[in-house]
Backbone bond lengths (Angstrom), bond angles and torsions (degrees), N, CA, C in turn:
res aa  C-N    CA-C-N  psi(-1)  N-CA   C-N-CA  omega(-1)  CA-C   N-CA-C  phi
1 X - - - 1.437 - - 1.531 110.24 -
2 X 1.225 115.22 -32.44 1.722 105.57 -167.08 1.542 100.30 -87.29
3 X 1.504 93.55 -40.81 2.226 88.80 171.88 1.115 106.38 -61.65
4 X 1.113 155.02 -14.59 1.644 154.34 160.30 1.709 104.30 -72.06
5 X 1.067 104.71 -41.23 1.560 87.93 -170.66 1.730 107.20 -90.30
6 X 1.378 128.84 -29.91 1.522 140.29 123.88 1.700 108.60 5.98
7 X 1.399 85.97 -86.00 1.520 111.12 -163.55 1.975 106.43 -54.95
8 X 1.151 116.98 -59.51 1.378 119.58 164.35 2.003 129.72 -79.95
9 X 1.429 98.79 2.31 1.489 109.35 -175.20 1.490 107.02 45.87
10 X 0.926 93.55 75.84 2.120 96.91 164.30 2.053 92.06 -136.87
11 X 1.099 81.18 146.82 1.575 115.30 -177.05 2.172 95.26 -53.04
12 X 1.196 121.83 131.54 1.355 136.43 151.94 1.247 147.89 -132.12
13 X 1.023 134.19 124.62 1.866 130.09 -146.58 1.828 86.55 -121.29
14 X 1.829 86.93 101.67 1.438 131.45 169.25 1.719 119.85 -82.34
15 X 1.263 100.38 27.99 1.368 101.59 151.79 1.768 120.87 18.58
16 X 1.289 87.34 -91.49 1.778 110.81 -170.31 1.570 95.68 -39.00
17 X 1.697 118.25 -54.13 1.695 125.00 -159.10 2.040 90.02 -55.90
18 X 1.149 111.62 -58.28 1.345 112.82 -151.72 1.548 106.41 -66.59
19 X 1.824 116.95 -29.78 1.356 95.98 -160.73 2.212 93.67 -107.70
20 X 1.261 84.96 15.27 1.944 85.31 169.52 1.484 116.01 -74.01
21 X 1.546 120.94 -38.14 1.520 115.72 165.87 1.582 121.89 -60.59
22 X 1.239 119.10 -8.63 1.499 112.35 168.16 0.708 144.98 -116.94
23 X 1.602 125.31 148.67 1.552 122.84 -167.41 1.247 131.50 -4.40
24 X 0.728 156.88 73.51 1.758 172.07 143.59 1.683 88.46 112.92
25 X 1.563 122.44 60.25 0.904 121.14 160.27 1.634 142.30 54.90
26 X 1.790 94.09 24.42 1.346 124.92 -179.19 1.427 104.32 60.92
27 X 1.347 126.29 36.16 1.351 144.61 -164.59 1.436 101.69 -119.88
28 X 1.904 128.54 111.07 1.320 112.91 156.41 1.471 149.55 -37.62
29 X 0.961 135.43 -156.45 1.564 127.66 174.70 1.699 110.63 -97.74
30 X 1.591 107.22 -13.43 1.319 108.53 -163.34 2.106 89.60 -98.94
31 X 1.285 113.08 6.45 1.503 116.23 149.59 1.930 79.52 71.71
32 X 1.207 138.24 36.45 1.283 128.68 160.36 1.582 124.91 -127.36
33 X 1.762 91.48 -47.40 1.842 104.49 -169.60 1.939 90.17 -104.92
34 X 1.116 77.07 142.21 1.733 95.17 146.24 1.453 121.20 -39.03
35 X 1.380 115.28 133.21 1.197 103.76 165.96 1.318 121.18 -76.91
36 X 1.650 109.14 163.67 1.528 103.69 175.67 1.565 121.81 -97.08
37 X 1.308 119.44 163.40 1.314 129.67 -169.90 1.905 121.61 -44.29
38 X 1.294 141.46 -155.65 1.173 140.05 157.54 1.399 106.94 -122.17
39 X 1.585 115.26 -47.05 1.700 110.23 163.72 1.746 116.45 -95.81
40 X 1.163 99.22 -60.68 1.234 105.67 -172.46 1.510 104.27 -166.27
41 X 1.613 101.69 148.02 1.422 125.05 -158.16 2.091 107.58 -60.89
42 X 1.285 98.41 -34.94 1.609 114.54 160.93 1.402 124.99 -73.26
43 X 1.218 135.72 -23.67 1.409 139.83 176.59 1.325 103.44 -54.17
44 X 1.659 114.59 86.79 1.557 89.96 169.53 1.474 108.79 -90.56
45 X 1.233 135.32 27.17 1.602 151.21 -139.99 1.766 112.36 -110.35
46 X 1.491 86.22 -33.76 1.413 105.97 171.64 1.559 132.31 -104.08
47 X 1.579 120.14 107.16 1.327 121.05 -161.93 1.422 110.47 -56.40
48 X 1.428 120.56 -27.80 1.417 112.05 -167.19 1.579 107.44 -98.39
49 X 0.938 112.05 6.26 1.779 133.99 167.58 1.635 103.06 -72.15
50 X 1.607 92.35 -60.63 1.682 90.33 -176.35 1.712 133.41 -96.08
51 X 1.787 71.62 35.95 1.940 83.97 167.62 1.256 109.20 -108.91
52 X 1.611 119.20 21.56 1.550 119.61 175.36 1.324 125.62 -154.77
53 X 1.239 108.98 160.34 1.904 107.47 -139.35 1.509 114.56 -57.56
54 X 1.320 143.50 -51.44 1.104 128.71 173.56 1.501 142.37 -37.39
55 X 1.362 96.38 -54.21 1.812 116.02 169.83 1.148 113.51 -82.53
56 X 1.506 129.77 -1.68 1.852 130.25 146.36 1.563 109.74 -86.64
57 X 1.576 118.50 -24.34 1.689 97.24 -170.30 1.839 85.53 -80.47
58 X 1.493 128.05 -36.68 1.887 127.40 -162.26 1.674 87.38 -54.75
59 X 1.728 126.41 -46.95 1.358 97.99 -154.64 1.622 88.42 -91.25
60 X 1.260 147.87 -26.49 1.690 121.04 -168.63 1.515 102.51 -82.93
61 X 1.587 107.06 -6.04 2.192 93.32 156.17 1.195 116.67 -68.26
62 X 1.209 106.55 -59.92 1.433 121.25 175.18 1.648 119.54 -43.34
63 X 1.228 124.76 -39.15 1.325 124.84 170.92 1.367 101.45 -74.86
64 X 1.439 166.70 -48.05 1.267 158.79 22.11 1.617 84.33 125.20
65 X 1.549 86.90 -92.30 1.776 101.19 174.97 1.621 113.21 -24.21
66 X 1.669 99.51 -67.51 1.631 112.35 -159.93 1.510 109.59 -65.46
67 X 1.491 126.43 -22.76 1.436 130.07 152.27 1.187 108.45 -43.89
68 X 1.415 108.44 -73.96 1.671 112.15 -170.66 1.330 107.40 -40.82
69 X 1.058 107.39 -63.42 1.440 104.45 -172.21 1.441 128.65 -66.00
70 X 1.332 120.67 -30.83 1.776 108.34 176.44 1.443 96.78 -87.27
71 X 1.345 135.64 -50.79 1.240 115.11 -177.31 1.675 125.13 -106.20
72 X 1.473 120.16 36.03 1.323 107.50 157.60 1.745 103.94 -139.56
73 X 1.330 115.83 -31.60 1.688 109.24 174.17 1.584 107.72 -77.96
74 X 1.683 111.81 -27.68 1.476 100.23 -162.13 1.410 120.01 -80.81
75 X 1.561 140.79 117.01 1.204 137.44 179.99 1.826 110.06 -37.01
């Protein structure tokens, strides 16, 4: 998938890249869900917030989004 999106340059939300640098891989203890936040799932404000899986997958959508949008929906 990413050599496809590479290969034709369209925007892709790589998940896996962003939540592999953290603590057991932004992965709970029960080895299935994401872990959850320390304040809140939106805080991207707080560094120790965004060492765990929820409040890293909200901001690499969100960056995701803001690609899409200035450079492929926006005239």
């Amino acid at each position: 998938m990413i050599r496809v999106a590479l290969d034709f340059n369209v925007p892709v939300m790589n998940l896996w890249l962003a939540l592999e640098p953290l603590p057991g891989h932004g992965i709970d203890n029960d080895g299935y869900h994401m872990n959850g936040p320390y304040t809140r799932a939106g805080d991207f404000a707080t560094a120790r917030n965004l060492r765990t899986g929820y409040p890293m997958r909200n901001l690499v959508t969100l960056q995701t989004l803001t690609v899409l949008w200035r450079d492929v929906l926006s005239p």
